[in-house]
C-alpha positions in Angstrom: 3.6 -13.6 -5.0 3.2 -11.5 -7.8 6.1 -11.6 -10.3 5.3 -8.5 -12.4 8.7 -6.1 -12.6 7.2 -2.4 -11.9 9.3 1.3 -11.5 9.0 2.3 -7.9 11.0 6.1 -7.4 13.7 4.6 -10.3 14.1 1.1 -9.1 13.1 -2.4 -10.2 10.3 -3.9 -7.3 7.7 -6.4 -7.7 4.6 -6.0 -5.6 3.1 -8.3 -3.0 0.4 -8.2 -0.3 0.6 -9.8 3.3 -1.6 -9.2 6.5 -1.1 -7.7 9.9 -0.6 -9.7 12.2 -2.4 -8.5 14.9 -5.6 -7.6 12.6 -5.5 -9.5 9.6 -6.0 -6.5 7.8 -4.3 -6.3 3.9 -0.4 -4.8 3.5 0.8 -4.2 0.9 4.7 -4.8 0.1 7.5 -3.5 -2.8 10.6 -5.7 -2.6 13.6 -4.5 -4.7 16.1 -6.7 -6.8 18.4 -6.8 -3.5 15.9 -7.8 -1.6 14.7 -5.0 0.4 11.6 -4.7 1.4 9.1 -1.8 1.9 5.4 -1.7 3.5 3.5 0.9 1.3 0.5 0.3 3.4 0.3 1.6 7.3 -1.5 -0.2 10.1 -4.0 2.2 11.8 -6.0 -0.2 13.3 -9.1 0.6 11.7 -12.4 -1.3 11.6 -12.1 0.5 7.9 -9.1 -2.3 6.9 -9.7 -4.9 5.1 -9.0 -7.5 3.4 -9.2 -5.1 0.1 -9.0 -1.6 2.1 -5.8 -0.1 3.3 -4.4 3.0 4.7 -1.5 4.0 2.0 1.8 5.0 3.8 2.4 8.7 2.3 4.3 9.9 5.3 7.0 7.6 3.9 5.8 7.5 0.3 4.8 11.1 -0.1 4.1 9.6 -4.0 2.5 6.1 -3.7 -0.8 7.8 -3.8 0.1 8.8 -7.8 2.0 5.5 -8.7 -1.1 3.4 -6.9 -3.6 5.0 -9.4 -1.6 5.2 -12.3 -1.2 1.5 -12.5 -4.6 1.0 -11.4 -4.1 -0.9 -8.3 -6.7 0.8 -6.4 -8.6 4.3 -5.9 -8.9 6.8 -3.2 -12.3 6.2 -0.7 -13.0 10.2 -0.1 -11.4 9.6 3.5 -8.5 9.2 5.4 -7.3 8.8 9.3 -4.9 11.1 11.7 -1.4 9.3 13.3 0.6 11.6 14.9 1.2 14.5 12.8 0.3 12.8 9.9 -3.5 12.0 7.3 -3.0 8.6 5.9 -5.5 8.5 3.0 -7.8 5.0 2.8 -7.8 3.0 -0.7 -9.6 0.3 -2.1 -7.1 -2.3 -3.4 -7.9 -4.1 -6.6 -6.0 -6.9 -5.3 -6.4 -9.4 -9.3 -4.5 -5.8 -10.8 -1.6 -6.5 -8.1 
C-alpha cells in the first residue's frame, strides 16, 4: 500500500489500488487519516477494465478527473461508458506514479 500523504477535497488520504472481485479488474482507493475509505474507481463491467484501465467515479467525484491528472496518475482514453443517468470517463492508470 502506498504510503504517500496526498490532498483529496481538503483532507489528508493516501492512495491504494485493489481489484473487483467479480472481474479482477483495477480499483482504485483514498483512505483518510480516520480510516475511511473511498472507491474513486466504478465497476462497469467492461471488457475495457484492466489491470491498468478504470472507469473513474465522477458521479461521486465530480473532480477526481482534475486531481487524477494533475498528479499524474493516469490520462483520459478519448472514451467513456453510460450507467444510469450517468458517463463514467475510462483512464489509463500509471499504476508505479500511485
Amino acid at each position: 500500500m502506498n504510503k504517500k500523504k496526498l490532498t483529496y477535497k481538503g483532507k489528508v488520504v493516501t492512495i491504494s489500488t485493489d481489484t473487483y472481485r467479480n472481474n479482477g479488474c483495477l480499483a482504485i482507493i483514498l483512505t483518510y487519516k480516520d480510516g475511511e475509505r473511498e472507491v474513486i474507481t466504478t465497476n462497469l463491467n467492461s471488457p475495457l477494465q484492466s489491470a491498468t484501465m478504470a472507469f473513474l467515479d465522477t458521479n461521486n467525484h465530480p473532480t477526481i478527473e482534475k486531481w487524477i491528472q494533475d498528479h499524474g496518475f493516469g490520462l483520459p482514453l478519448g472514451y467513456s461508458e453510460r450507467s444510469g443517468f450517468c458517463d463514467y470517463p475510462l483512464y489509463t492508470i500509471f499504476i508505479p506514479a500511485l
